[in-house]
mmCIF file of the C-alpha atoms, coordinates in Angstrom:
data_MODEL
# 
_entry.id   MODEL 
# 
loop_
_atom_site.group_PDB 
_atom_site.id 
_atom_site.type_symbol 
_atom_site.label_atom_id 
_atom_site.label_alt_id 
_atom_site.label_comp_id 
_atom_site.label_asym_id 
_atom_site.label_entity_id 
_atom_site.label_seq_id 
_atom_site.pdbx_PDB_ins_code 
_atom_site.Cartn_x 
_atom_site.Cartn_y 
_atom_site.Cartn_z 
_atom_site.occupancy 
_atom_site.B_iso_or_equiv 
_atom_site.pdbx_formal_charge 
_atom_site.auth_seq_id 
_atom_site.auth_comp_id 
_atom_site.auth_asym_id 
_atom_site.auth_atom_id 
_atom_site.pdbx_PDB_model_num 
ATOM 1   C CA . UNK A 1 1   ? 2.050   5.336   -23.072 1.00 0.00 ? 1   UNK A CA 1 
ATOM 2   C CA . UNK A 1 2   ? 1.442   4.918   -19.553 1.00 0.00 ? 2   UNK A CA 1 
ATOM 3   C CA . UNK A 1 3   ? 4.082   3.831   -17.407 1.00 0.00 ? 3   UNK A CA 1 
ATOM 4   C CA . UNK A 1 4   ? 1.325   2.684   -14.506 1.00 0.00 ? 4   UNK A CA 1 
ATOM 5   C CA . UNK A 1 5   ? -0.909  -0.061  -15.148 1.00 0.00 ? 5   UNK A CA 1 
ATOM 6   C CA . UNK A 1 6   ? -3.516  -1.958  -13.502 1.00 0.00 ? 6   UNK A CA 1 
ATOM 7   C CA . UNK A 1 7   ? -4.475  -5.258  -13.810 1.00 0.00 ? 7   UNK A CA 1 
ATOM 8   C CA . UNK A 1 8   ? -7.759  -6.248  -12.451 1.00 0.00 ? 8   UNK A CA 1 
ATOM 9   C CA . UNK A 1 9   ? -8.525  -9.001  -10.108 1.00 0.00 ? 9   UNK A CA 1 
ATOM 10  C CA . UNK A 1 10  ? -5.553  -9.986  -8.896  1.00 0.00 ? 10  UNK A CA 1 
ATOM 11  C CA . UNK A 1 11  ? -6.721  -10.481 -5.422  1.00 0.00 ? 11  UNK A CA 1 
ATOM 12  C CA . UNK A 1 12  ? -10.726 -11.335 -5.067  1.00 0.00 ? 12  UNK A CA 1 
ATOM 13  C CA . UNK A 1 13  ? -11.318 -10.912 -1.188  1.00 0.00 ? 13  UNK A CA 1 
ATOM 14  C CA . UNK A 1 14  ? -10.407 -7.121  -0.927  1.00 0.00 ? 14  UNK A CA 1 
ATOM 15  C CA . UNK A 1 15  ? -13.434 -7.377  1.651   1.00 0.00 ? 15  UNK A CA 1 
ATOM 16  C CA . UNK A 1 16  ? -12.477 -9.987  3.768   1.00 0.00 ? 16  UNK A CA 1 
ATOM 17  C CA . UNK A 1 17  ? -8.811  -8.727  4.002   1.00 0.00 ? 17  UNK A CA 1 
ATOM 18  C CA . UNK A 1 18  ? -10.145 -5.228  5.153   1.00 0.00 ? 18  UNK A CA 1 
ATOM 19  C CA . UNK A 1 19  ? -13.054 -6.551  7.903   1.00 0.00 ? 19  UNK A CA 1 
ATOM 20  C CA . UNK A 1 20  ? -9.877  -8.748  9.609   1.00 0.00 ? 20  UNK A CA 1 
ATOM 21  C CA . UNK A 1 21  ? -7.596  -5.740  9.067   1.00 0.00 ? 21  UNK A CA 1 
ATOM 22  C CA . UNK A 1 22  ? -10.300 -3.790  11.312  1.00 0.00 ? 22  UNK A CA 1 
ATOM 23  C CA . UNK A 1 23  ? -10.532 -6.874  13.524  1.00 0.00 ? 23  UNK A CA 1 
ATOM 24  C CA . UNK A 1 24  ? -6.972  -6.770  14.122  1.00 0.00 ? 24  UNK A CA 1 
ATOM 25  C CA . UNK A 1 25  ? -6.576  -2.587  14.528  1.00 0.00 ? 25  UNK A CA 1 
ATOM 26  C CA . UNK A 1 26  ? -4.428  -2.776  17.620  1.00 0.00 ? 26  UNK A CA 1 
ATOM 27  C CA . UNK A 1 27  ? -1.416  -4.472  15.269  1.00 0.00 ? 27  UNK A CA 1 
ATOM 28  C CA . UNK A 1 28  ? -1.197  -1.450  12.828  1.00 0.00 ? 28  UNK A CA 1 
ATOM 29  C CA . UNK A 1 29  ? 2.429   1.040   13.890  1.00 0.00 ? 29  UNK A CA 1 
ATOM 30  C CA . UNK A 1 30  ? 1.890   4.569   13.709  1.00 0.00 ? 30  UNK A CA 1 
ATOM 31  C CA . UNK A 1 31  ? 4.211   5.826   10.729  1.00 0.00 ? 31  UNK A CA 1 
ATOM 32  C CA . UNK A 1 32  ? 4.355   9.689   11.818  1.00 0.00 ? 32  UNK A CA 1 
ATOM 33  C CA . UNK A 1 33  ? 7.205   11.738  12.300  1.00 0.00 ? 33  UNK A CA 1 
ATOM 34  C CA . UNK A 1 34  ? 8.834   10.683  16.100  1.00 0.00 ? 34  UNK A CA 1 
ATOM 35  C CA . UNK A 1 35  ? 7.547   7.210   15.475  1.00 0.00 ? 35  UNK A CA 1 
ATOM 36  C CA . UNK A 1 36  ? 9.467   3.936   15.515  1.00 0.00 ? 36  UNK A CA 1 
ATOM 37  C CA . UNK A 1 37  ? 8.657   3.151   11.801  1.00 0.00 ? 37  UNK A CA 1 
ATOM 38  C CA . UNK A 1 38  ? 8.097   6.776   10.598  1.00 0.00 ? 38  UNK A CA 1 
ATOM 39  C CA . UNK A 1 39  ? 8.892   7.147   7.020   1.00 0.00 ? 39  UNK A CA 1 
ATOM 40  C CA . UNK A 1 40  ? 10.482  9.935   5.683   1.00 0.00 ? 40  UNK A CA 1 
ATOM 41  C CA . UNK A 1 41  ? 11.278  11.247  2.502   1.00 0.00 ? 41  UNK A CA 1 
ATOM 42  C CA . UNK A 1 42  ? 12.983  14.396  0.691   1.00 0.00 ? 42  UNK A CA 1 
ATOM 43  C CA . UNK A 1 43  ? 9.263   15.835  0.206   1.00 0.00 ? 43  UNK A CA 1 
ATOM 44  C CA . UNK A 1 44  ? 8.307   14.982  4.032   1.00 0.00 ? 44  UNK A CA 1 
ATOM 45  C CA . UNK A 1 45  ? 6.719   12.472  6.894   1.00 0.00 ? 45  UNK A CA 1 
ATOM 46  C CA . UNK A 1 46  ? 3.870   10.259  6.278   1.00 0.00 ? 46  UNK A CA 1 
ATOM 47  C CA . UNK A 1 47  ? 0.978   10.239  8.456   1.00 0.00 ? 47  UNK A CA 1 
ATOM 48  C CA . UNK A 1 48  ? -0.152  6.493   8.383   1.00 0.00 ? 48  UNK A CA 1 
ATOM 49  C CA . UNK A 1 49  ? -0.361  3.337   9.716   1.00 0.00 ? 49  UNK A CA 1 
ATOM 50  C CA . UNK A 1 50  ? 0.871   -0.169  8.639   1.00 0.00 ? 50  UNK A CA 1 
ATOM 51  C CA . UNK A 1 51  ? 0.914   -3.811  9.653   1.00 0.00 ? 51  UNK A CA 1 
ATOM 52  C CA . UNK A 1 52  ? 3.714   -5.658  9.312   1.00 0.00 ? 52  UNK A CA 1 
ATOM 53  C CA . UNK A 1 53  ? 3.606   -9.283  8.399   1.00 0.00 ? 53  UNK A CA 1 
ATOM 54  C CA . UNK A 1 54  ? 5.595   -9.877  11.579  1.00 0.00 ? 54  UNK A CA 1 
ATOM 55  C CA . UNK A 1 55  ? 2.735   -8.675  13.622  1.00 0.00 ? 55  UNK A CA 1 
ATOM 56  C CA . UNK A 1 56  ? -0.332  -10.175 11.396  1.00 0.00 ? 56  UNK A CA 1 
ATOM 57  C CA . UNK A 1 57  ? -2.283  -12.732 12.895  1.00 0.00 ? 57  UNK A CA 1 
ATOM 58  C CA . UNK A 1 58  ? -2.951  -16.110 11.380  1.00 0.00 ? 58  UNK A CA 1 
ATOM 59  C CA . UNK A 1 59  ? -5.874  -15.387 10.067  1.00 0.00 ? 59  UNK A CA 1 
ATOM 60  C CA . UNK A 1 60  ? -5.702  -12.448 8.408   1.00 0.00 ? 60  UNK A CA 1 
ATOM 61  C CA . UNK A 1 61  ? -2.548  -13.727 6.528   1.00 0.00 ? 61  UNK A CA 1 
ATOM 62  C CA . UNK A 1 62  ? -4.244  -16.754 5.734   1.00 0.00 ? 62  UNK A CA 1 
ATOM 63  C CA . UNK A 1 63  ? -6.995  -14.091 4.108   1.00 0.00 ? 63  UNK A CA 1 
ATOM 64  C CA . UNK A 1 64  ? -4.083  -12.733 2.473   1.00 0.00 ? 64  UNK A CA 1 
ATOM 65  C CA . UNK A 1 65  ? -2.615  -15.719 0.247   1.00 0.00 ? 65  UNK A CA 1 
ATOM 66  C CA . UNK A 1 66  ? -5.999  -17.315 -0.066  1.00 0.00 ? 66  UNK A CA 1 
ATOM 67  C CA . UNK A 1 67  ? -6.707  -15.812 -3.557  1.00 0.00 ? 67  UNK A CA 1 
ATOM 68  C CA . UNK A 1 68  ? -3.344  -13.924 -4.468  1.00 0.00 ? 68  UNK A CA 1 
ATOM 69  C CA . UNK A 1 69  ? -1.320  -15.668 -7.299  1.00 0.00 ? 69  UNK A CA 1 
ATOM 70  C CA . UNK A 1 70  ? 1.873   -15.351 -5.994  1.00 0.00 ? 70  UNK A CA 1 
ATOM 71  C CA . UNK A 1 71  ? 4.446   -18.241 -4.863  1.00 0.00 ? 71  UNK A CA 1 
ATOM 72  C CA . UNK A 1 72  ? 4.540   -16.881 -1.038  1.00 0.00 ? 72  UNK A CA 1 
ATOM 73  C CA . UNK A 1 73  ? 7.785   -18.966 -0.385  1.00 0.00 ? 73  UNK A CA 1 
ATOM 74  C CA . UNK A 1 74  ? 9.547   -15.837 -2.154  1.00 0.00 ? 74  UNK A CA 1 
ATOM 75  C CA . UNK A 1 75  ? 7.733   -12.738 -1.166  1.00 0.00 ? 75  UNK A CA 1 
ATOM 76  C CA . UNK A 1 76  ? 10.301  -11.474 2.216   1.00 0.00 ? 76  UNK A CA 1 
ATOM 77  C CA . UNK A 1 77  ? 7.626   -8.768  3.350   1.00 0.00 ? 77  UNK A CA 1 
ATOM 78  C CA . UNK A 1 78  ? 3.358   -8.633  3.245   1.00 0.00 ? 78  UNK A CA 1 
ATOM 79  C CA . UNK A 1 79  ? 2.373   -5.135  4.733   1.00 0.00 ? 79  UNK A CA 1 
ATOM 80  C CA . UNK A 1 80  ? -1.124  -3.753  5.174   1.00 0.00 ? 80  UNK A CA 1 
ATOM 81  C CA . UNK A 1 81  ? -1.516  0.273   5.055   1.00 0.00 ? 81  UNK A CA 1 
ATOM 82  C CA . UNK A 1 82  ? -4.338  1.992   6.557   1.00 0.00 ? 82  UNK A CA 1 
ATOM 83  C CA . UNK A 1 83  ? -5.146  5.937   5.762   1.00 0.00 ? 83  UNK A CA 1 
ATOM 84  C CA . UNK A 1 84  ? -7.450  7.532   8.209   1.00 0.00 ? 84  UNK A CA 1 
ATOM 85  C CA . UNK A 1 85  ? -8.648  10.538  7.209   1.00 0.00 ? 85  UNK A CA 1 
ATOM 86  C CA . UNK A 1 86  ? -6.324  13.125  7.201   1.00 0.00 ? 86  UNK A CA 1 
ATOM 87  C CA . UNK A 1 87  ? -3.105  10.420  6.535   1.00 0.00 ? 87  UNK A CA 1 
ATOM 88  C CA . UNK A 1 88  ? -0.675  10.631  3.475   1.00 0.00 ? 88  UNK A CA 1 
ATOM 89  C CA . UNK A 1 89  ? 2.244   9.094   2.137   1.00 0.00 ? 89  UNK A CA 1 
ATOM 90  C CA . UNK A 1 90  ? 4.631   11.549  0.937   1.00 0.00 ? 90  UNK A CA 1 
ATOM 91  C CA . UNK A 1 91  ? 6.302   11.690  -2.647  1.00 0.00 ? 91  UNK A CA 1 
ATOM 92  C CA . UNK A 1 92  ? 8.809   8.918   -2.686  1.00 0.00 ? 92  UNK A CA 1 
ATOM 93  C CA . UNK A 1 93  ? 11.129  6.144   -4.913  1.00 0.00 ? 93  UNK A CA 1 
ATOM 94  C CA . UNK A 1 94  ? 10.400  2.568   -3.041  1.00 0.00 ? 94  UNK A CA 1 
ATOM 95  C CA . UNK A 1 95  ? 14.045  0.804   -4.759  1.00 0.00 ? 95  UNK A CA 1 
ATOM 96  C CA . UNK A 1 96  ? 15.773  2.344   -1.738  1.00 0.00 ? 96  UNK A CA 1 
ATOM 97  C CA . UNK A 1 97  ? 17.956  -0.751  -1.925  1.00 0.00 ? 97  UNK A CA 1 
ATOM 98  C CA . UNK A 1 98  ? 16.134  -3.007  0.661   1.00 0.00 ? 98  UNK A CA 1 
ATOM 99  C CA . UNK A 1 99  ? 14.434  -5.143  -2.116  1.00 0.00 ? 99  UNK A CA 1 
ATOM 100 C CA . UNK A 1 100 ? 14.050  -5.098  -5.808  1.00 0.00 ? 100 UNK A CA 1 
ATOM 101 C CA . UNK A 1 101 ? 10.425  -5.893  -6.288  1.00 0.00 ? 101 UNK A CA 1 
ATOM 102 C CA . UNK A 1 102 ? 7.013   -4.813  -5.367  1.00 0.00 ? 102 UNK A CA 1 
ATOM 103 C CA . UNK A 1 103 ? 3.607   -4.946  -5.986  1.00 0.00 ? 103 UNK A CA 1 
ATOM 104 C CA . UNK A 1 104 ? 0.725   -2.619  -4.426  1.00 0.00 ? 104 UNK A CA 1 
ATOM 105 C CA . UNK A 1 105 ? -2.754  -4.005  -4.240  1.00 0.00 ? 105 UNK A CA 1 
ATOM 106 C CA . UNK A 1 106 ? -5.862  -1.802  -3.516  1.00 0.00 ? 106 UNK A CA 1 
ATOM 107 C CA . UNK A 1 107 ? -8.302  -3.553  -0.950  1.00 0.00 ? 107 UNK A CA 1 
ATOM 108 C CA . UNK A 1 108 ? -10.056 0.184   0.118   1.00 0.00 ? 108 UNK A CA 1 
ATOM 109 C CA . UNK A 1 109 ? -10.833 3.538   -0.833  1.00 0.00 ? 109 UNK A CA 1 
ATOM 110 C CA . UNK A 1 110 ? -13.740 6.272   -1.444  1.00 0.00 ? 110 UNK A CA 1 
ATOM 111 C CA . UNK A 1 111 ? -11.836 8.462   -4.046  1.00 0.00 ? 111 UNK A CA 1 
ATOM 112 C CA . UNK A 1 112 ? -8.181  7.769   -5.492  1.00 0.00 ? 112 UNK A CA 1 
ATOM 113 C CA . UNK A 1 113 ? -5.481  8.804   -3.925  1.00 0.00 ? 113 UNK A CA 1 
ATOM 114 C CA . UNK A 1 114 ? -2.435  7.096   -5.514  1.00 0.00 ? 114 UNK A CA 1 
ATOM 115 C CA . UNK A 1 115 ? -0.601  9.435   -7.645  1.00 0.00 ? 115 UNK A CA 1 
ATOM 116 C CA . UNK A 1 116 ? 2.309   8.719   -10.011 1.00 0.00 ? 116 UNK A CA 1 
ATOM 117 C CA . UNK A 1 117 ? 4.949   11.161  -11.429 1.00 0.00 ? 117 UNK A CA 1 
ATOM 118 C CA . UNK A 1 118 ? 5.837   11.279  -14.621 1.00 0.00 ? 118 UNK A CA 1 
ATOM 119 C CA . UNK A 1 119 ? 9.552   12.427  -16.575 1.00 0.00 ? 119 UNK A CA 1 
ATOM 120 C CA . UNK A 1 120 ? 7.804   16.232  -16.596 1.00 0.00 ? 120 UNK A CA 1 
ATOM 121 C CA . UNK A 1 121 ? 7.183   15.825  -12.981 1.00 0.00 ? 121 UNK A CA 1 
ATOM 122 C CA . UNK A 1 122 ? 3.357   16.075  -13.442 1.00 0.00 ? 122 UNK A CA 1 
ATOM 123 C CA . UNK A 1 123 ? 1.425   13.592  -11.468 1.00 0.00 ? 123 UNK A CA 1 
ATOM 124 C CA . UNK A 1 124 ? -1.828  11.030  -12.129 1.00 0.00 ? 124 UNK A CA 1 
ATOM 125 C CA . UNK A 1 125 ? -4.316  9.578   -9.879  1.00 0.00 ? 125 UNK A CA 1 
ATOM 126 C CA . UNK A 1 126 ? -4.824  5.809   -10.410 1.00 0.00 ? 126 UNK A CA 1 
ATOM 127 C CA . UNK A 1 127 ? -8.484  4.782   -10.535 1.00 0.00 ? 127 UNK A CA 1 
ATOM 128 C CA . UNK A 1 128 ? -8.157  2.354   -7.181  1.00 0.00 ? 128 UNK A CA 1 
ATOM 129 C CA . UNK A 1 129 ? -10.348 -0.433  -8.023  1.00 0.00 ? 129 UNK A CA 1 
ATOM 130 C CA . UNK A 1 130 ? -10.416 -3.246  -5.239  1.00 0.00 ? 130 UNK A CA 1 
ATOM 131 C CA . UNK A 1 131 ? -8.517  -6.172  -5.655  1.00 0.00 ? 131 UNK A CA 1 
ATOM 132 C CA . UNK A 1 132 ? -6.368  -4.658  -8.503  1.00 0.00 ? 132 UNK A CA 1 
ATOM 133 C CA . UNK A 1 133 ? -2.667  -4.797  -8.447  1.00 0.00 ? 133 UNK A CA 1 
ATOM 134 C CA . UNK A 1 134 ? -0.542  -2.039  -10.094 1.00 0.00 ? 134 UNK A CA 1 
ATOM 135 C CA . UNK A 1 135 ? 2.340   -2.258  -12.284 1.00 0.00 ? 135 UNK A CA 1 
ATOM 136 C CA . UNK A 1 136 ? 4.824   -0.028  -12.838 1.00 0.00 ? 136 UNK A CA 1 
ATOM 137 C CA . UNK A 1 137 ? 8.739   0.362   -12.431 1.00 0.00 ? 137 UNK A CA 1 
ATOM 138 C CA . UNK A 1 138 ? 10.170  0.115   -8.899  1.00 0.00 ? 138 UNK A CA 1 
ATOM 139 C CA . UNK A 1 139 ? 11.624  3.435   -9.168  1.00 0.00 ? 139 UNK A CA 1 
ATOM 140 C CA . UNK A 1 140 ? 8.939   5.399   -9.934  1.00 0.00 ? 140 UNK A CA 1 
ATOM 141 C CA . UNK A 1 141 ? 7.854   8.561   -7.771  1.00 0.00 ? 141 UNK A CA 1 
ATOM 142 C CA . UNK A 1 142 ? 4.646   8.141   -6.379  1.00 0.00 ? 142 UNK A CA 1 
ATOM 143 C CA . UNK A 1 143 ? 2.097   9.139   -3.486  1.00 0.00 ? 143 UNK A CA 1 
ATOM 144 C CA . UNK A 1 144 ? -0.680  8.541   -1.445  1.00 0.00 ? 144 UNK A CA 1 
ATOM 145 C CA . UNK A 1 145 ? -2.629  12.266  -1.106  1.00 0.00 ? 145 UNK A CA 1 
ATOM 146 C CA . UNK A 1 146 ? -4.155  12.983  1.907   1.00 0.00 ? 146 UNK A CA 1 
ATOM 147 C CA . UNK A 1 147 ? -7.937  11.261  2.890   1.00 0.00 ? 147 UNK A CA 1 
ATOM 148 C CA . UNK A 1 148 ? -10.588 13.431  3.350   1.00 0.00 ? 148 UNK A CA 1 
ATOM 149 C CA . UNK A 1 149 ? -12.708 14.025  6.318   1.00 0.00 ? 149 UNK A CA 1 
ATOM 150 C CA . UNK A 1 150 ? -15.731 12.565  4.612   1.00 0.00 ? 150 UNK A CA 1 
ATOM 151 C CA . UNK A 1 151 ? -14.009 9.562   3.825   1.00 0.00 ? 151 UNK A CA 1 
ATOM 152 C CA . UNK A 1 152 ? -13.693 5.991   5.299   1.00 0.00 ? 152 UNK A CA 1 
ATOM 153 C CA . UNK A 1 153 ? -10.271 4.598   5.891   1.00 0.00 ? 153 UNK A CA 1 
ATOM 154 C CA . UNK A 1 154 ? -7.987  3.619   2.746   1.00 0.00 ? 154 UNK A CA 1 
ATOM 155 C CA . UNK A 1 155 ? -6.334  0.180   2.715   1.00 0.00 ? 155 UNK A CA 1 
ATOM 156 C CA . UNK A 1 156 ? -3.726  -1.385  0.441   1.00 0.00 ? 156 UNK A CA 1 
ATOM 157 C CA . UNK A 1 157 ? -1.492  -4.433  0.864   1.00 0.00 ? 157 UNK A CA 1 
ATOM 158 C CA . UNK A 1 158 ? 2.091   -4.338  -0.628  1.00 0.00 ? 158 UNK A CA 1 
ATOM 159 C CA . UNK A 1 159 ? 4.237   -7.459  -1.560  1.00 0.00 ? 159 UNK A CA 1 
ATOM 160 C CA . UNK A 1 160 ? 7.800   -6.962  -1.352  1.00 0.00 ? 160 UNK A CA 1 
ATOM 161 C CA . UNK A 1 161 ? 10.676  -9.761  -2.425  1.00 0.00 ? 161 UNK A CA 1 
ATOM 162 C CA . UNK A 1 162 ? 14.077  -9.080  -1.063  1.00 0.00 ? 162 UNK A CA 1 
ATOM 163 C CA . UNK A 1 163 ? 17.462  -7.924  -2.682  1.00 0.00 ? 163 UNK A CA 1 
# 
């Protein structure tokens, strides 16, 4: 049994999320190693960008919540990821104590790059269907694998609720 699942259709304007994500470019923070909000792991640096919900404009947040199921009076943190080509995420646990829920929703991507680690320590690519959440423990090792040169840029949004 799979410890990852997806459930479809969670959010149903993947599109509209991603054209004001490119609208609003200039908000994403590089993620790199040197960077203000690098991220860093045991396995390495990413090589990324995000947008904080700090930094989102109006609209694009309003794009956000407009078909998400989610009570947003709970949810402490809305960040968008963008993976140019060439970008990663590297192998990483998210329950690093600063909140004990998430949820990762796929708005973008040519070819899957999400990849979850089993108990053997042998990892699966998640097909990354827009608009679909996934589900699976908080403390699971996962990864984004590096975009390709051929490829547009990847986009997710993750939903975080506090400790």
């Amino acid at each position: 049994m799979s410890q990852v699942n997806l459930i479809e259709n969670y959010c149903s304007n993947p599109t509209e999320i991603v054209e004001l994500a490119e609208k609003y470019s200039d908000k994403f923070s590089m993620r790199s190693d040197g960077d203000a909000f690098e991220f860093k792991t045991k396995y390495g640096v990413s090589n990324m960008k995000s947008m904080f919900h700090t930094h989102m404009p109006d609209e694009l947040m309003d794009a956000i919540w407009k078909t998400i199921p989610e009570d947003k009076t709970f949810v402490e943190s809305v960040t968008l990821n963008r993976y140019d080509p060439g970008d990663y995420l590297p192998r990483h646990k998210d329950s690093i104590g600063s909140y004990w829920k998430f949820k990762l929703v796929f708005l973008q991507s040519d070819k899957p790059h999400f990849k979850w680690y089993d108990n053997n320590g042998d990892g699966h690519l998640v097909e990354e269907i827009p608009g679909a959440v996934v589900d699976m423990p908080i403390d699971l090792e996962h990864e984004v694998t590096e975009i390709g040169q051929d490829e547009k840029p990847k986009y997710s949004l993750v939903l975080a609720w506090g400790a």
